[in-house]
LUMTI-424769 format. One line per field, with one value per residue: residue in one letter; residue number from 0; x, y, z of N, C-alpha, C in turn. Coordinates in Angstrom, 2 decimals. Example, Ala and Ser with C-alpha at 12.3 -4.5 7.8 and 13.67 -1.06 7.14 Angstrom:
BEGIN
residuo c(A_S) .
num c(0_1) .
n.X c(13.19_12.85) .
n.Y c(-5.69_-2.25) .
n.Z c(7.80_7.08) .
ca.X c(12.30_13.67) .
ca.Y c(-4.50_-1.06) .
ca.Z c(7.80_7.14) .
c.X c(13.20_12.90) .
c.Y c(-3.30_0.03) .
c.Z c(7.80_7.87) .
END
This chain:
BEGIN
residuo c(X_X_X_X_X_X_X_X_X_X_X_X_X_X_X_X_X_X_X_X_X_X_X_X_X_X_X_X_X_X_X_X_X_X_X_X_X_X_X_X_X_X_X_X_X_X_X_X_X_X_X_X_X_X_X_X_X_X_X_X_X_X_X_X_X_X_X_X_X_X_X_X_X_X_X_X_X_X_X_X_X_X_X_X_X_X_X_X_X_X_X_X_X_X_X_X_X_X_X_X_X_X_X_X_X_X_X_X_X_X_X_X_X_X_X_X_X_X_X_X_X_X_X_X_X_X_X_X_X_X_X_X_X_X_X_X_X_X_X_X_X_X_X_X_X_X_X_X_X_X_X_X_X_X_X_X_X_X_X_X_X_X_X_X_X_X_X_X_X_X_X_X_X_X_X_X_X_X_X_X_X_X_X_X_X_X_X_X_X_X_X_X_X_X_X_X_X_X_X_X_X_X_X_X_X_X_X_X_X_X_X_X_X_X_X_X_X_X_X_X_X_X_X_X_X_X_X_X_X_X_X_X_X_X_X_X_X_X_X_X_X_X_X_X_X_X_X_X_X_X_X_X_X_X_X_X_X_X_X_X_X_X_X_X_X_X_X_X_X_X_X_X_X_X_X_X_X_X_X_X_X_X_X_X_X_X_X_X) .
num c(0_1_2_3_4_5_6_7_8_9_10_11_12_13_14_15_16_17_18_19_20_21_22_23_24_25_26_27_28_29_30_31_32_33_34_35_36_37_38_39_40_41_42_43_44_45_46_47_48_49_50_51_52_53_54_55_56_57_58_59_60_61_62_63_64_65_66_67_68_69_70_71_72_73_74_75_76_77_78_79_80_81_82_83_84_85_86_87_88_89_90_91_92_93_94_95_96_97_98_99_100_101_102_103_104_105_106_107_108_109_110_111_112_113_114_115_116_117_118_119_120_121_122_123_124_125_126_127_128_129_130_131_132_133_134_135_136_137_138_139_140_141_142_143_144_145_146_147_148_149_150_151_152_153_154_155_156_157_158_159_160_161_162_163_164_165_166_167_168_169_170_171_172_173_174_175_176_177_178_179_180_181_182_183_184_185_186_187_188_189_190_191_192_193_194_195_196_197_198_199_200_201_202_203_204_205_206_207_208_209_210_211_212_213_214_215_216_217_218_219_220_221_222_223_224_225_226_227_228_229_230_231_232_233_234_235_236_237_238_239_240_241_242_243_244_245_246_247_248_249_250_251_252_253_254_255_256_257_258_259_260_261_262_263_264_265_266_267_268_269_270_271_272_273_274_275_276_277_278_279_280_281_282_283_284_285_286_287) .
n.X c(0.85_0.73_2.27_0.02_1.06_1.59_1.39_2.84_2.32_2.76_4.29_4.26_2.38_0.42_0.40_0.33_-2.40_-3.85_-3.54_-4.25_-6.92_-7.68_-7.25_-9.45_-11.38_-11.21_-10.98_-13.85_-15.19_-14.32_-15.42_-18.14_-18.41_-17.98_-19.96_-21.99_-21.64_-22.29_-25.16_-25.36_-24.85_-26.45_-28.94_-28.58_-28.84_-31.56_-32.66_-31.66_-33.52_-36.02_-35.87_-35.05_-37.66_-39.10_-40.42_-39.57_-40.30_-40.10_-37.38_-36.17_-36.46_-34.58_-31.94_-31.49_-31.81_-29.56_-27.08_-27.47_-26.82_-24.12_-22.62_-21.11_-21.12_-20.45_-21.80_-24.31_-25.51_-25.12_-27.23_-29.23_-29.89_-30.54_-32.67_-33.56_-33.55_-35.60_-38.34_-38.14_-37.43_-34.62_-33.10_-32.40_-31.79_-29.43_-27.56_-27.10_-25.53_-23.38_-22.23_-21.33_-19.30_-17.78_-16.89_-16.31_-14.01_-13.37_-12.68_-14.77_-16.52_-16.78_-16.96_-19.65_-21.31_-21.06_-22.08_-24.85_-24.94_-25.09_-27.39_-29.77_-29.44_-29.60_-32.82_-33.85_-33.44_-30.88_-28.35_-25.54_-24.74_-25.14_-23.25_-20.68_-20.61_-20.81_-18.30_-16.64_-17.53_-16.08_-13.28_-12.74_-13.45_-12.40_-13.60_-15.83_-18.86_-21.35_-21.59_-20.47_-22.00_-23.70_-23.00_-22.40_-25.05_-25.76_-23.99_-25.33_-27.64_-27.39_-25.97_-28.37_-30.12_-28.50_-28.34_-31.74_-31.92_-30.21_-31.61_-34.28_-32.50_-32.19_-34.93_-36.02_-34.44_-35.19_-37.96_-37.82_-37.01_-38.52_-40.70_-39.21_-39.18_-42.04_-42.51_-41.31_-42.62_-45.45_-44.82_-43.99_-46.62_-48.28_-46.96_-47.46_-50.11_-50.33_-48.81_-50.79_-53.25_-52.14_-51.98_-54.49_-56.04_-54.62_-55.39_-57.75_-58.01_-56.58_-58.64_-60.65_-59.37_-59.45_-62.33_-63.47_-62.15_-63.09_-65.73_-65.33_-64.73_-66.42_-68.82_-67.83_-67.37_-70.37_-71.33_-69.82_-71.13_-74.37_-73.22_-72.69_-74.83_-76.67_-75.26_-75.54_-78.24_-78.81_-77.83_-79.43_-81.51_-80.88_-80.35_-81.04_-83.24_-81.98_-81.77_-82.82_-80.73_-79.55_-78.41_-75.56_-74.64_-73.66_-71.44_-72.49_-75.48_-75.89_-76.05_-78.07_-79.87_-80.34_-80.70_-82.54_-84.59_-84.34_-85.62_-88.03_-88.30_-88.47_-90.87_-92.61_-92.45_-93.33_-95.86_-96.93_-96.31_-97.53_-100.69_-100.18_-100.51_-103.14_-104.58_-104.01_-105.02_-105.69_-104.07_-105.44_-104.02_-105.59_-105.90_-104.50) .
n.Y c(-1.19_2.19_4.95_7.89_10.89_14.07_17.58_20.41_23.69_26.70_28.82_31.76_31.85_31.84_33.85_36.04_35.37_36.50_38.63_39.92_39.56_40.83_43.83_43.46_43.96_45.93_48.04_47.35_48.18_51.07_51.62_51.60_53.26_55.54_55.40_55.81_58.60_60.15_59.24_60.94_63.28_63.76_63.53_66.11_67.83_67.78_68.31_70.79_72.16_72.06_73.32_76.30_76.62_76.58_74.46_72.87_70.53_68.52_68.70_68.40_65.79_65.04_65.86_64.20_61.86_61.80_62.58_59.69_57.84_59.47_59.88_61.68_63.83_66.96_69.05_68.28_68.25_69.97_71.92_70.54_71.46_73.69_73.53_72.55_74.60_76.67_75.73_75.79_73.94_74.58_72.97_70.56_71.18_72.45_70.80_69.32_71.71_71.45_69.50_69.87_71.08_69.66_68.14_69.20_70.60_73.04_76.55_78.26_77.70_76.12_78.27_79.60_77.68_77.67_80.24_80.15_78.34_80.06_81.59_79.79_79.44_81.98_82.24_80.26_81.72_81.19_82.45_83.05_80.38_81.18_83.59_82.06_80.68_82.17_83.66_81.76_81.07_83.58_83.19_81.54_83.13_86.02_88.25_88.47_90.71_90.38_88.68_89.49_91.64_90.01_89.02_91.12_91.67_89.60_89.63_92.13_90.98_89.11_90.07_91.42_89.22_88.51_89.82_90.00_87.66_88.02_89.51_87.91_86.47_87.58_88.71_86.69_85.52_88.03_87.63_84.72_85.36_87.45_85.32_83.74_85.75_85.86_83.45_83.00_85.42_84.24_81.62_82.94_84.40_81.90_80.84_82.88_82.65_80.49_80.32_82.22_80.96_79.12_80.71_81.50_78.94_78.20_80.39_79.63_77.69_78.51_80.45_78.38_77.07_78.55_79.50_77.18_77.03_78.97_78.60_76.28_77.52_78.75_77.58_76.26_78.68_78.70_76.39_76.29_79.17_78.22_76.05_77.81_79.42_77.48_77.12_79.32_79.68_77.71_78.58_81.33_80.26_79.87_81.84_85.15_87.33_89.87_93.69_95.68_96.66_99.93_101.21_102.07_105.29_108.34_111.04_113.05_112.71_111.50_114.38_115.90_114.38_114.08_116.95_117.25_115.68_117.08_119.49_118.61_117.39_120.09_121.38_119.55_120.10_122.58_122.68_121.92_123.40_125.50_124.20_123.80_126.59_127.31_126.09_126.42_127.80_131.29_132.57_135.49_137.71_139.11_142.27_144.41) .
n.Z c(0.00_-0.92_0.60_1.70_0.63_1.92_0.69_0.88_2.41_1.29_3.45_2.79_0.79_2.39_3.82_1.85_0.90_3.45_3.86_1.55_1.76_4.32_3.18_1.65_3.32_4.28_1.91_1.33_3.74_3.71_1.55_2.15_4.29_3.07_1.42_3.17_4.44_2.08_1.96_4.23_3.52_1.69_3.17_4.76_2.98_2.15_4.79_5.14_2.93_4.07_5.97_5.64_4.52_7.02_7.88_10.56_12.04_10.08_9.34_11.07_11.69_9.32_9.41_12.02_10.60_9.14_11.11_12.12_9.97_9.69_12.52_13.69_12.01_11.79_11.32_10.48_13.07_14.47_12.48_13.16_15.78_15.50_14.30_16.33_17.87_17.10_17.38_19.90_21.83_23.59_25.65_24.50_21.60_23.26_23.57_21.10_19.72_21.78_20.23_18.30_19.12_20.08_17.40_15.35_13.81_12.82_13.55_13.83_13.32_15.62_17.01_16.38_17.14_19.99_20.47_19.62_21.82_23.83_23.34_23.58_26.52_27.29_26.31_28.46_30.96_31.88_33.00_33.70_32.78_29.94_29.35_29.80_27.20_25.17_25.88_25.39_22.94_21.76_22.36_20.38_17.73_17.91_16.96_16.29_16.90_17.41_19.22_20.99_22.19_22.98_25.38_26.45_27.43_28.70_30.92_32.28_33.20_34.00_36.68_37.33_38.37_40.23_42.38_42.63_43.81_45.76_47.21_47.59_49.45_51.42_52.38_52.83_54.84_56.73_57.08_58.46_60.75_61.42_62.26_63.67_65.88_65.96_66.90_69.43_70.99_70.91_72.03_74.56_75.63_75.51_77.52_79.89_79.70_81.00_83.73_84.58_84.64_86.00_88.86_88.87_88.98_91.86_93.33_93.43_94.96_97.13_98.29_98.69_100.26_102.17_102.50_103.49_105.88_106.95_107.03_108.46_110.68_111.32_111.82_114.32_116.01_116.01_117.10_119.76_120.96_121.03_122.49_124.79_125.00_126.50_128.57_129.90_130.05_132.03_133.66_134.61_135.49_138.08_139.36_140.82_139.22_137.65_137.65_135.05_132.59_132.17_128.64_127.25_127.45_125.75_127.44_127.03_126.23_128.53_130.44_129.35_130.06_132.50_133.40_131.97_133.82_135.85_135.39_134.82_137.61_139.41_137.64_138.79_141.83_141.73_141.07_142.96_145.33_144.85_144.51_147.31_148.65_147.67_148.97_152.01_155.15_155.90_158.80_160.71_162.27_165.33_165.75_167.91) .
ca.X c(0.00_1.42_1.97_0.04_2.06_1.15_2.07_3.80_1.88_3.77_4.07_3.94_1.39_-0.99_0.76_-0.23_-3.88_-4.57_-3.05_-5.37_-8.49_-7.74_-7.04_-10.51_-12.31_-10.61_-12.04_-15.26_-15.36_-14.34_-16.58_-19.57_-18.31_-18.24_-22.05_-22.91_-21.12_-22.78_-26.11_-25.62_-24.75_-27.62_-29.87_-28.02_-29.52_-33.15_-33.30_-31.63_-34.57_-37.25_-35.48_-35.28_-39.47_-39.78_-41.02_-38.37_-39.97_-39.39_-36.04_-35.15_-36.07_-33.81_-30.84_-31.81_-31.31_-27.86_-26.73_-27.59_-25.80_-22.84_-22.59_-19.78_-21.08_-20.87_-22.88_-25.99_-25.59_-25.25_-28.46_-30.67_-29.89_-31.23_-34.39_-34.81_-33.74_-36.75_-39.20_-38.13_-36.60_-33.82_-32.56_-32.47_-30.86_-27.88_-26.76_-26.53_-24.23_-22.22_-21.38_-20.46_-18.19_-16.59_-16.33_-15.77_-11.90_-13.57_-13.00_-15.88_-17.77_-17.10_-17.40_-21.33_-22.06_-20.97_-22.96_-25.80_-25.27_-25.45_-28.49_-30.61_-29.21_-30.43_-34.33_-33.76_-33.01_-29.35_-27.43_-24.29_-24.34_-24.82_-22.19_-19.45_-21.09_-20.47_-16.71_-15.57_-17.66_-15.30_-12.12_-12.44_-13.48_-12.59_-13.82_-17.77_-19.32_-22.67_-21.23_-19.40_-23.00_-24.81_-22.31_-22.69_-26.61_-25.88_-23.87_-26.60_-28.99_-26.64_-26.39_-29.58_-30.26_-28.09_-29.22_-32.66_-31.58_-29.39_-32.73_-34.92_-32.32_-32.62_-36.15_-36.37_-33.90_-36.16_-39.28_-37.69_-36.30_-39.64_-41.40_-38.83_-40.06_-43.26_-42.98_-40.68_-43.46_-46.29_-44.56_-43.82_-47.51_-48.37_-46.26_-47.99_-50.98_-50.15_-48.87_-51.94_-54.08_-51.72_-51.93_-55.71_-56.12_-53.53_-56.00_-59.19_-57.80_-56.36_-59.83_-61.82_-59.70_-60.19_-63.77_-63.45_-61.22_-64.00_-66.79_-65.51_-64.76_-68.02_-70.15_-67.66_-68.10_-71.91_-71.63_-69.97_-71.94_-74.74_-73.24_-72.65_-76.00_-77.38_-74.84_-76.34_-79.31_-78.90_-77.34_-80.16_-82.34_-80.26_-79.76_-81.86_-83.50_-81.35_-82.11_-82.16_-79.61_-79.75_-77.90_-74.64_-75.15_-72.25_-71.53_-73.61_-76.33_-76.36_-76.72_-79.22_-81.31_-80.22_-81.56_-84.81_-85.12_-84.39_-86.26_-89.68_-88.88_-88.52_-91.77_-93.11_-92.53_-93.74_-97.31_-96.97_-96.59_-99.13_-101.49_-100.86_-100.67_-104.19_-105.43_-103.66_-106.61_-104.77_-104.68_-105.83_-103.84_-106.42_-105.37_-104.88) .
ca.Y c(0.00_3.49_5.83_9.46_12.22_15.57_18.67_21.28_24.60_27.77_29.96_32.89_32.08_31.91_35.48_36.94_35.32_36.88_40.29_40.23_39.53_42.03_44.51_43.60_43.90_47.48_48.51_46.99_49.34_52.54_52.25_51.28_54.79_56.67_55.85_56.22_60.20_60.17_59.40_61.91_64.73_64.11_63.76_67.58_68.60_67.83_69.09_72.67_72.96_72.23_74.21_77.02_76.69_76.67_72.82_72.73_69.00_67.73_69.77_67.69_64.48_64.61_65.79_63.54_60.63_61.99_61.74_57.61_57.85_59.35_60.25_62.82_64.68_68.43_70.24_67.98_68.39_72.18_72.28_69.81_72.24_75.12_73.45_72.58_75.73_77.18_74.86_76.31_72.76_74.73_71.82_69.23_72.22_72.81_69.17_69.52_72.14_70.71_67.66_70.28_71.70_68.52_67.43_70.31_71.14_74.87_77.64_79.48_76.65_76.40_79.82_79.97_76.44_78.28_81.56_79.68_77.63_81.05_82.32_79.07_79.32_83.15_82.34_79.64_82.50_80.64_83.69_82.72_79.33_81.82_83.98_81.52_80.09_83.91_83.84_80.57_81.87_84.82_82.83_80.53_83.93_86.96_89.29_88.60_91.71_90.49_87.68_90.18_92.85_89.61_88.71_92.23_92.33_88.33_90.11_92.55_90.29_87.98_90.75_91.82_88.24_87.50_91.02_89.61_86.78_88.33_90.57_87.59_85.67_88.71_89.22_85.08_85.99_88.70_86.78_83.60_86.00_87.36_83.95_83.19_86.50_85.73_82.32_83.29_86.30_83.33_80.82_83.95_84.42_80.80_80.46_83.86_82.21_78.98_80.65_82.67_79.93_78.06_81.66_81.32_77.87_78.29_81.61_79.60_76.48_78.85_80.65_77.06_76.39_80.00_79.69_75.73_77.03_79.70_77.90_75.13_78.22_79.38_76.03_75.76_79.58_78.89_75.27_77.08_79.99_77.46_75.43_78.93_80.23_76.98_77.38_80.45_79.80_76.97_79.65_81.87_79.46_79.02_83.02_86.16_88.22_90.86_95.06_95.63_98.12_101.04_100.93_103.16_106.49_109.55_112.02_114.57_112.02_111.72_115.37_116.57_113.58_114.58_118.11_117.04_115.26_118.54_120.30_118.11_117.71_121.78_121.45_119.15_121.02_124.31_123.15_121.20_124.26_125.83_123.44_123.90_127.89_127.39_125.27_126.60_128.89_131.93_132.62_136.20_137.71_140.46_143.52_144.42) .
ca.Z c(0.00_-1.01_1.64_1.11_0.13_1.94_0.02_2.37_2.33_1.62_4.22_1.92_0.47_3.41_4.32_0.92_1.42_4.74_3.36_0.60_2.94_4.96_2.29_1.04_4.28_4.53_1.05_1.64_4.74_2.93_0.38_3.63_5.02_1.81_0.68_4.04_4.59_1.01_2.44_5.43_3.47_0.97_3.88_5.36_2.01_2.77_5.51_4.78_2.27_4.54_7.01_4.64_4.47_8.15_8.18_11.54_12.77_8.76_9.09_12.86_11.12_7.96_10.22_12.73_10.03_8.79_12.37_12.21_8.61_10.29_14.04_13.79_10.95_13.10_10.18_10.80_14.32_14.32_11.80_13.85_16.73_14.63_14.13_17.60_18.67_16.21_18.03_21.21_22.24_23.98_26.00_23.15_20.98_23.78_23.56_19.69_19.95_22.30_20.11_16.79_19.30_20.00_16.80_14.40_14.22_12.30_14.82_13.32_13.20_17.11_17.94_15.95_18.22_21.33_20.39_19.80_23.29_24.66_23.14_24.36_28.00_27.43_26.35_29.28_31.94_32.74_32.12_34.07_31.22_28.81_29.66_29.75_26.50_24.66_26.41_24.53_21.44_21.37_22.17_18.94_17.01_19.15_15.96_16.38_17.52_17.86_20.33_22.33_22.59_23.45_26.47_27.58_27.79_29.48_32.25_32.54_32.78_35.54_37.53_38.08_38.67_41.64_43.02_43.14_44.66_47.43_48.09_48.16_50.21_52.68_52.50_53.56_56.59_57.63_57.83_59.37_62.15_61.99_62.29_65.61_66.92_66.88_67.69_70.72_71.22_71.52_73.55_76.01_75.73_76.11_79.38_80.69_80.27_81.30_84.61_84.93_84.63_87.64_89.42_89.33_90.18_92.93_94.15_93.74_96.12_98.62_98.54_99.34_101.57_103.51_102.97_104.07_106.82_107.77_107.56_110.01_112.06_111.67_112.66_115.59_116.78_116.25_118.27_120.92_121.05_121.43_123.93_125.84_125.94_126.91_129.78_130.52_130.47_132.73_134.97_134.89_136.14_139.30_139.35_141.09_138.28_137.48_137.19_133.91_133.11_130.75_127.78_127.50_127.14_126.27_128.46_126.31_126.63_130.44_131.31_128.75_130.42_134.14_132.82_131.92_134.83_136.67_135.07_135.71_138.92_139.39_137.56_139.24_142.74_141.13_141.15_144.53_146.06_144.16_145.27_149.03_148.78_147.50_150.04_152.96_155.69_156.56_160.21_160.37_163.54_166.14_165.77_169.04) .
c.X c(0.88_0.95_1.31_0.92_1.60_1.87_2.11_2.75_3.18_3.28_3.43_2.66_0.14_-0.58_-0.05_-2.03_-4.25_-4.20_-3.93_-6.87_-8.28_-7.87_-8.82_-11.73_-12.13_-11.44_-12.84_-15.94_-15.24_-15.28_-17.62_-19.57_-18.41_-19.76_-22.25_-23.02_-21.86_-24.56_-26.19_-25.67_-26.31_-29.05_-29.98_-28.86_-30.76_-33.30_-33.28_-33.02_-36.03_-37.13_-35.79_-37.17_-40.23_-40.23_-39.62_-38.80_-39.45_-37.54_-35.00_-35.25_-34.86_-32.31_-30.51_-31.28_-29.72_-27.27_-26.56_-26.28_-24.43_-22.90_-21.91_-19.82_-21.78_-21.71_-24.35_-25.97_-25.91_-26.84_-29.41_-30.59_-30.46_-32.24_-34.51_-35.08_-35.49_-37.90_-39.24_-37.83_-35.11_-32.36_-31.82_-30.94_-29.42_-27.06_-26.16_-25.53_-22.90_-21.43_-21.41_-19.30_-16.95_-16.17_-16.21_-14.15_-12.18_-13.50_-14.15_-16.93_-18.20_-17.95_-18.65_-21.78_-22.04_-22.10_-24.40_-26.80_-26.19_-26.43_-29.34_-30.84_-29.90_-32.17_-34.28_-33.88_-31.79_-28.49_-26.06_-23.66_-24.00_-23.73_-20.76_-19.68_-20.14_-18.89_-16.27_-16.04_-16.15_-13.76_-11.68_-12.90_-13.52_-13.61_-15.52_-18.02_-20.51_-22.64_-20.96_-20.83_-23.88_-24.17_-22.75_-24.04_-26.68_-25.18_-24.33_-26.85_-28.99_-26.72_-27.60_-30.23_-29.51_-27.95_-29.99_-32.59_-31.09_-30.48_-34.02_-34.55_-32.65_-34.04_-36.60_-36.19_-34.88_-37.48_-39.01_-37.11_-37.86_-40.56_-41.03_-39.60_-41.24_-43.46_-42.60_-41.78_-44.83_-45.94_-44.62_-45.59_-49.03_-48.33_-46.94_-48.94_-51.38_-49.80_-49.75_-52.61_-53.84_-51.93_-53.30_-56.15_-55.68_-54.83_-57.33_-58.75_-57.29_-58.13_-60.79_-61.34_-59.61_-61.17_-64.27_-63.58_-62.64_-65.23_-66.78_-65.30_-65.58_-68.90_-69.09_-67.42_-69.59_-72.36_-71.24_-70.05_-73.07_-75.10_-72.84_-73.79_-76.92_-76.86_-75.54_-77.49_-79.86_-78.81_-78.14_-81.08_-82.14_-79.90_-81.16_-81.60_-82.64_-82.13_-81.98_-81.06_-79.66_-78.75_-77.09_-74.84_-73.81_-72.61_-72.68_-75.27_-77.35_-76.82_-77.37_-80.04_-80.90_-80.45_-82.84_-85.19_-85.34_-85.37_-87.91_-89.85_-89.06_-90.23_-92.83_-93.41_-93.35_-95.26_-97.68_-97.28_-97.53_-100.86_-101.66_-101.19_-102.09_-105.33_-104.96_-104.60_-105.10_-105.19_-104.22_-104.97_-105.07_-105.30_-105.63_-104.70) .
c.Y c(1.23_4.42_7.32_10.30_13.59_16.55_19.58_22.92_25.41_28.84_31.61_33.37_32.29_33.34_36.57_37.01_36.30_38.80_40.56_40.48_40.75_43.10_45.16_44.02_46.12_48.57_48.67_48.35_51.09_52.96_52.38_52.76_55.90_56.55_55.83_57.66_60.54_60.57_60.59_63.22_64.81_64.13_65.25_68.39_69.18_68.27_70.39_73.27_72.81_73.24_75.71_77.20_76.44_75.48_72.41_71.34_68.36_67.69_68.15_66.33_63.73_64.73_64.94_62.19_60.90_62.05_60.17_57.72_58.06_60.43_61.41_64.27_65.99_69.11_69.71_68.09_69.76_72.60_71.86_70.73_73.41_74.44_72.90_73.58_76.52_76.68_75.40_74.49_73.37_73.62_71.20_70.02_72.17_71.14_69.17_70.19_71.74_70.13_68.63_70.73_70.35_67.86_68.45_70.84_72.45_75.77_78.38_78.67_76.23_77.29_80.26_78.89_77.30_79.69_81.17_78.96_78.93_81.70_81.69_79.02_80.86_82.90_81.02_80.59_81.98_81.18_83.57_81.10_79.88_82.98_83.12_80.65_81.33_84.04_82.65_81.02_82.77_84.11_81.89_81.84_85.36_87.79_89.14_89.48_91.21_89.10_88.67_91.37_91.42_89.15_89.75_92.28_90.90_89.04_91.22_92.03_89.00_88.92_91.14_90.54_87.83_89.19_90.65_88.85_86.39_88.68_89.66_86.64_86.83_89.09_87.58_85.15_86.84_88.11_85.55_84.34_86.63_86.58_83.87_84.18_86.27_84.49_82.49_84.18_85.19_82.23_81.39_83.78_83.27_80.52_81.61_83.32_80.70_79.53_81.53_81.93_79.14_79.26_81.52_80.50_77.77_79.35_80.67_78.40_77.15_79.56_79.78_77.04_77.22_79.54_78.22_76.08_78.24_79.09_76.70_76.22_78.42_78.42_75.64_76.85_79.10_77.31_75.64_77.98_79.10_76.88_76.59_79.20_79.02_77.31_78.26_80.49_78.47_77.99_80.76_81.82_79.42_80.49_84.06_87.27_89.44_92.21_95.32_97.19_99.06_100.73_101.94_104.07_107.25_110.39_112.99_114.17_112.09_113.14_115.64_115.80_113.94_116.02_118.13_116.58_116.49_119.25_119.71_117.94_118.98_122.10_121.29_119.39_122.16_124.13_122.46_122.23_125.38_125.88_123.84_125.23_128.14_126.85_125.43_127.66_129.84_132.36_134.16_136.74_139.09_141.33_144.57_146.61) .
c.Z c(0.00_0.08_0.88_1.21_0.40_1.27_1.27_1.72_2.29_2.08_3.86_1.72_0.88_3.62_3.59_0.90_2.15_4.24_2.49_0.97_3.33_4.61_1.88_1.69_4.15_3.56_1.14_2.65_4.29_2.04_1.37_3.96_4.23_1.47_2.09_4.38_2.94_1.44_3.13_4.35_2.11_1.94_4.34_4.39_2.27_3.72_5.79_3.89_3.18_5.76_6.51_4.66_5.55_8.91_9.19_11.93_11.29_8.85_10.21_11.73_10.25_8.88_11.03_12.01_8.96_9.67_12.37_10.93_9.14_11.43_14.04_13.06_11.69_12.28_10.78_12.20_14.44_13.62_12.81_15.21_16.64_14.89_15.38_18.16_18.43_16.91_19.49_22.14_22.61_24.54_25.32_22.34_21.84_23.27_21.93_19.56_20.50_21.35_18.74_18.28_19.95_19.17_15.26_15.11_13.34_13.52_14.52_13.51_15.05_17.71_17.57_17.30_19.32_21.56_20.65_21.67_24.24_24.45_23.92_25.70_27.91_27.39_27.77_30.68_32.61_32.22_32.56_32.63_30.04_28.24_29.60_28.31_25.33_25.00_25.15_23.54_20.94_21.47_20.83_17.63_17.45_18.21_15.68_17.13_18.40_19.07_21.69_22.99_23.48_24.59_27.23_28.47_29.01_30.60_32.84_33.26_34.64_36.61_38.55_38.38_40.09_42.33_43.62_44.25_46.04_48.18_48.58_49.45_51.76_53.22_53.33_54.86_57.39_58.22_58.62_60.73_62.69_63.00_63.63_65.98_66.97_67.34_69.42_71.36_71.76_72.22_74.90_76.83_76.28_77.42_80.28_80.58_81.24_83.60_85.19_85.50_86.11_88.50_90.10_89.99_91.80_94.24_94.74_94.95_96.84_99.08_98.90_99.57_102.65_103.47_103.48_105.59_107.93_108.43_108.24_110.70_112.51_112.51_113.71_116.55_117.07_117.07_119.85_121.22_122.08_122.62_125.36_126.30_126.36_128.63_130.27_131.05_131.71_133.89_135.43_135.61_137.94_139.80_140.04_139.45_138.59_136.83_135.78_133.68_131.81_129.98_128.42_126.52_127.28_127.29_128.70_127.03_127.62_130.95_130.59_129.51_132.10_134.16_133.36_132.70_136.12_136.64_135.09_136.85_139.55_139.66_138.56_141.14_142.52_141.37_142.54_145.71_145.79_144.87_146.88_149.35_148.75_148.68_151.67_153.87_156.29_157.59_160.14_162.35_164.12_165.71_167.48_169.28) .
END
């Protein structure tokens, strides 16, 4: 039986193979990336003309699908940011910008993205964003005027913004200092009544227990009272009736009535002798 006979590969030739593959894969890929940057920029087209005629969601779409086509491509980025801006999709819009300014190597082409940033952060009211938005504008194209008027009116605009801000943080302080004072003002008011209240209580339980304290005095004056004048009157019993005695009389009193007594008995002489003068026989002496 004949032995098989392998043939020997040449090295080479597998080298040149795999070089050729590769080669072909490479092509393959260039051309993939060329009709696709092909696609994008014929999509960039469509949507400048609908942009152009105001149709800004047609506008987002077409940009929107030259993005997918090719990610990087800063023109359709920069446009689809226009038409959101137009829409008033501020937000949406900043992010677009952003990503031309990270991937545009144009300084002009920067320094519009950045201008733009700074307009959106303006209808936004984030005038400190928009301000440092307007700064890098001007450093990738110092020679834009209408960058450099719209920075000015943005630090305006910041200003009188963190003005407000100081005046409403001050106007907050005042009323929370307020607020303590009057809370401090009604706790005071609280505790004054709160110690009122114990003041009163305090008055009305010493007052029951005076008028407690009286009225056992009272029902044990009026038990021995009582048990006095029974004494007494036990003792009366066992006693010679007594003169009764005149009341007390002032001084004044006494002699006007030791007066009048004078003076009726006076009277009362005056006609006594009266009487006997009348009834007396006069003894008539001789005349001798």
């Amino acid at each position: 039986m004949k032995r098989l006979k392998i043939k020997k590969v040449n090295k080479l030739n597998i080298l040149i193979i795999g070089l050729l593959t590769l080669f072909s894969f490479q092509v393959n890929a260039q051309i993939d990336t060329l009709q696709l940057k092909k696609e994008a920029r014929s999509l960039l087209r469509e949507g400048n003309e609908l942009y152009n005629k105001q149709k800004f969601d047609d506008a987002s779409i077409a940009y929107r699908k030259a993005l997918g086509k090719d990610s990087k491509y800063d023109k359709a980025a920069y446009n689809y940011g226009n038409s959101l801006y137009q829409n008033k999709n501020y937000k949406e819009a900043v992010s677009q910008y952003e990503l031309t300014t990270k991937t545009s190597k144009d300084k002009i082409a920067k320094a519009e993205a950045y201008h733009n940033i700074g307009n959106a952060m303006m209808e936004q009211k984030q005038f400190q964003p928009a301000v440092d938005a307007y700064k890098n504008s001007l450093r990738n194209n110092p020679n834009d005027d209408e960058t450099r008027y719209n920075l000015a009116v943005a630090q305006k605009e910041l200003k009188k913004q963190q003005q407000k801000q100081k005046n409403d943080k001050n106007k907050d302080k005042d009323k929370d200092k307020k607020d303590q004072n009057k809370d401090k003002k009604d706790d005071k008011k609280d505790q004054k009544d709160k110690n009122d209240e114990n003041k009163k209580d305090d008055q009305n339980k010493d007052k029951k227990d005076g008028d407690d304290k009286d009225k056992k005095d009272q029902n044990k004056d009026q038990k021995d009272n009582k048990d006095k004048n029974q004494q007494n009157n036990e003792n009366k019993k066992d006693q010679k009736p007594q003169k009764p005695q005149l009341g007390k009389m002032t001084p004044e009193q006494m002699k006007q009535l030791l007066e009048s007594l004078n003076n009726e008995e006076k009277k009362t002489q005056k006609k006594m002798n009266v009487k006997k003068s009348k009834g007396r026989k006069v003894k008539q002496e001789k005349d001798w």
